[in-house]
N, C-alpha and C positions, 0 to 999 in steps of 0.2 A: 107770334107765338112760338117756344120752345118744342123741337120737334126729335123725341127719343125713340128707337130702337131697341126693343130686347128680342133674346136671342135663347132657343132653346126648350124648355121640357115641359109639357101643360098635361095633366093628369088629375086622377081624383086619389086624392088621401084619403081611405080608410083607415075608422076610428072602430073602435069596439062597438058603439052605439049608433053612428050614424059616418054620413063621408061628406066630404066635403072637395070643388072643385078647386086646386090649386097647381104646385109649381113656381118654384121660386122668379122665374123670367113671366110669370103670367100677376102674380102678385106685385111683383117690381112694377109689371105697366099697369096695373088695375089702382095702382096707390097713385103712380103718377097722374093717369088721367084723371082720379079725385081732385091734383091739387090744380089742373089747367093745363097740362102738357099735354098735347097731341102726341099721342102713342103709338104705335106699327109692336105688333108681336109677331117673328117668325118658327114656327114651328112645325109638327106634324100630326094629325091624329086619325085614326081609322072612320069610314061612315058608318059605325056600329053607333048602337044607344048612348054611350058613355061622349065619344068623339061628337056628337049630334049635340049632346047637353052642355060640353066646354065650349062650340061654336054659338050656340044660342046664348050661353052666359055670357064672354066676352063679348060678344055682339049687343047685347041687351045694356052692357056697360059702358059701351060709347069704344070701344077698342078697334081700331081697322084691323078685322080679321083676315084681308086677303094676301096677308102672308104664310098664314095654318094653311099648310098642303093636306090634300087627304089621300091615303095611304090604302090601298086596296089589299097587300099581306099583312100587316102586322097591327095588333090591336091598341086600342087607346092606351097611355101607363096608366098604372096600378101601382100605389104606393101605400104600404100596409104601414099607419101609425102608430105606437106605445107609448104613453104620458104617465111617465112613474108621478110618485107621490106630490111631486114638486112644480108639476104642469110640464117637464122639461121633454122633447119627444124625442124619439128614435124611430131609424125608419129602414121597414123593406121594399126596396124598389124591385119590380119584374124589369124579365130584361130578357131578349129584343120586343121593344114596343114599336108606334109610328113615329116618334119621335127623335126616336135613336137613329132613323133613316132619313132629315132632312135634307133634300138636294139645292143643290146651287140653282139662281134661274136671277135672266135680265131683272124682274120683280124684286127680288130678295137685294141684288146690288141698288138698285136704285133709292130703294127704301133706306140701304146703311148710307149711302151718298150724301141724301137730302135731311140726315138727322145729326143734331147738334152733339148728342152721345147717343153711343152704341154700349149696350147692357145685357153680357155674358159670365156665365160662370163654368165649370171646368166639367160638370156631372152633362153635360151635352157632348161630352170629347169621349165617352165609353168607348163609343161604335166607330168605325171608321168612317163612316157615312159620313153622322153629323158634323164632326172634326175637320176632314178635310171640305166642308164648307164653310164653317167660323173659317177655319184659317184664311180659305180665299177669299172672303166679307171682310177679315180684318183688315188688309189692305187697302178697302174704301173711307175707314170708318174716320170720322173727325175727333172725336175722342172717344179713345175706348177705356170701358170702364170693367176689371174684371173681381165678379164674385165669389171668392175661391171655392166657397159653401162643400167642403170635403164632405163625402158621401160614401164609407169605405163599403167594399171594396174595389167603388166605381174609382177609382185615379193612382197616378204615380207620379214621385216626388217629380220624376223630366219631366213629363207632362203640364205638372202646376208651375215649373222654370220656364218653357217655352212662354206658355202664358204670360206670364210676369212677364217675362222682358219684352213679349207684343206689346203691354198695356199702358196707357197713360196714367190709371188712378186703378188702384188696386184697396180690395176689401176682404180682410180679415175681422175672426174671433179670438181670443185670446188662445184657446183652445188649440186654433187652427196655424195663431203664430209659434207656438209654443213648438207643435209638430216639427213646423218648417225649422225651425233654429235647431232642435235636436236633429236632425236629420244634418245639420251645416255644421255640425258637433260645435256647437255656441249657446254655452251655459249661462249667461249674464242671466241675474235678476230683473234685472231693467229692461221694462218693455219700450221705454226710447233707446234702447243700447239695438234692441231687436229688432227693433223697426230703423234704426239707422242702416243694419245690415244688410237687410232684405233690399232697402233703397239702394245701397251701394253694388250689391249683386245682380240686381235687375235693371240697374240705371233708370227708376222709377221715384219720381219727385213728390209724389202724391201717393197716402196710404194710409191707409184708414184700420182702426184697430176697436172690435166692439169688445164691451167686457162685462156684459151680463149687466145684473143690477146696478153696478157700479160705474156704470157710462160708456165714454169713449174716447180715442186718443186718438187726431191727425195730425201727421205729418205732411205740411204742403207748404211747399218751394222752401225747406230748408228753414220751418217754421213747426213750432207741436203747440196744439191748441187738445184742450182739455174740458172734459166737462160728468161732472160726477154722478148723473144718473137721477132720475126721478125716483120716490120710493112710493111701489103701488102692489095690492094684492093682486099676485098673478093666476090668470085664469089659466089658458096656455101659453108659451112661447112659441107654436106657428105661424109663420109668416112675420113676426116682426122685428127680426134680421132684414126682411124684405122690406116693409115700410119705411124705416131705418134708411137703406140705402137708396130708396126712389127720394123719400124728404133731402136726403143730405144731397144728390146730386141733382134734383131741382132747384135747392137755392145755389148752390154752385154755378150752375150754366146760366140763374139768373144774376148772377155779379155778388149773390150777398158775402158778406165778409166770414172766412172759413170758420171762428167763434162763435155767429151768428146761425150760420147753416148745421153747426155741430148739436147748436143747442135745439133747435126745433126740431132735426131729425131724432135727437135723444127722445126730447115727448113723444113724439109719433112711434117710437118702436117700445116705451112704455107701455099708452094707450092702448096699442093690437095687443100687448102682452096681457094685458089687463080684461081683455074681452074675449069669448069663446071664438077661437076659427082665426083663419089665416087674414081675412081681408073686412073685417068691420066696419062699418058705413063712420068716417070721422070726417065734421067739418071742418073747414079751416077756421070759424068761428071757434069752434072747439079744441085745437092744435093751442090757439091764441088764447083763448081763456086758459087750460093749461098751464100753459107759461109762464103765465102771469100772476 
């Protein structure tokens, strides 16, 4: 059995009308463990009420939680959401929470050792805490896979470079390449011009570009594989950026061919888009009826 590692920020998103437990690194392994991956999430959350409900949910999910440290100063995060007209959301993160404070420990490296991919993204790099532990983790990891998921004005352009050139497979939005190319003053229209750049810059072979309804773009081993997107009424867009990336690097590490892994991660981050909340109960019976 495939064995991944995510890395970083578990909280509850508050919505106007209700909240919901999420975090991009807790979503990544709550999708994975749906599709049969044995999961490890390393993070941190306070023993208040909120840290107590994220422990019990991931736990109830089948998630090996004894990587959530718990944090005696600082409280669960809090992440305040807004979905304009269009399901699309924006977000307020609190800050310092327990999360921004994960330490290094014998547990936490063994856990990146023994797993096939390690799954981080750059909103766990705020604090100097959590930062300088991904860094010393990354040094164990077998393939690291980073989610650039910009959260302003949690990050800086060095920041997402150092990143990048630690990483084996790298995950962008069109959004988020767009950023990075203006900031490298590289104006091409061409998101393979763009995505050729950022490979050339990072010496990174593998990168993944989503682009809303209209699908997604990889670039892997000097190969672009495409795929235009399913068309579905959108409930919200949380979490399925995150589905997205757990589908696409599960059939990855299982050997499927990178067309093939493009196309089933496209449904699955359809389908989340299409249902209220970040982590919706989808089978793989239903992944595959989808498709089809």
């Amino acid at each position: 059995m495939s064995v991944v590692t995510c890395f970083g920020e578990v909280l509850l998103d508050v919505f106007p009308t209700h909240k919901k437990i999420g975090g991009a690194p807790l979503n990544v392994a709550l999708r994975l463990k749906s599709l049969g991956v044995e999961t490890n999430i390393i993070s941190r959350v306070c023993q208040d009420t909120n840290g107590i409900e994220i422990l019990e949910f991931a736990k109830g999910n089948g998630l090996d939680i004894s990587g959530i440290q718990i944090d005696k100063s600082f409280k669960t995060g809090i992440v305040q959401v807004d979905l304009d007209e269009h399901g699309s959301a924006t977000y307020s993160i609190d800050y310092p929470v327990a999360w921004d404070k994960i330490e290094i420990s014998e547990k936490t490296i063994e856990k990146v050792k023994s797993s096939d991919a390690f799954i981080f993204g750059s909103l766990a790099c705020r604090d100097r805490v959590s930062k300088n532990t991904l860094t010393h983790l990354l040094q164990y990891a077998n393939f690291k896979v980073f989610d650039v998921n910009i959260r302003p004005p949690h990050y800086s352009m060095e920041l997402l470079f150092e990143l990048m050139k630690r990483s084996d497979f790298i995950k962008f939005n069109d959004d988020e390449l767009d950023e990075i190319c203006k900031y490298l003053n590289f104006n091409s229209a061409s998101i393979e011009e763009q995505i050729k750049l950022i490979s050339l810059k990072t010496k990174t072979s593998k990168i993944c570009v989503t682009k809303g309804k209209d699908g997604a773009i990889i670039l892997y081993d000097e190969h672009f594989y495409k795929h235009d997107g399913y068309p579905i009424k959108v409930a919200d867009t949380v979490g399925a950026g995150d589905s997205f990336l757990a589908t696409l690097i599960f059939n990855l590490i299982n050997k499927s061919k990178p067309e093939e892994a493009l196309k089933f991660a496209c449904a699955m981050g359809a389908m989340v888009a299409s249902k209220k909340g970040a982590n919706p109960v989808i089978k793989m019976e239903e992944l595959n009826s989808f498709v089809n």
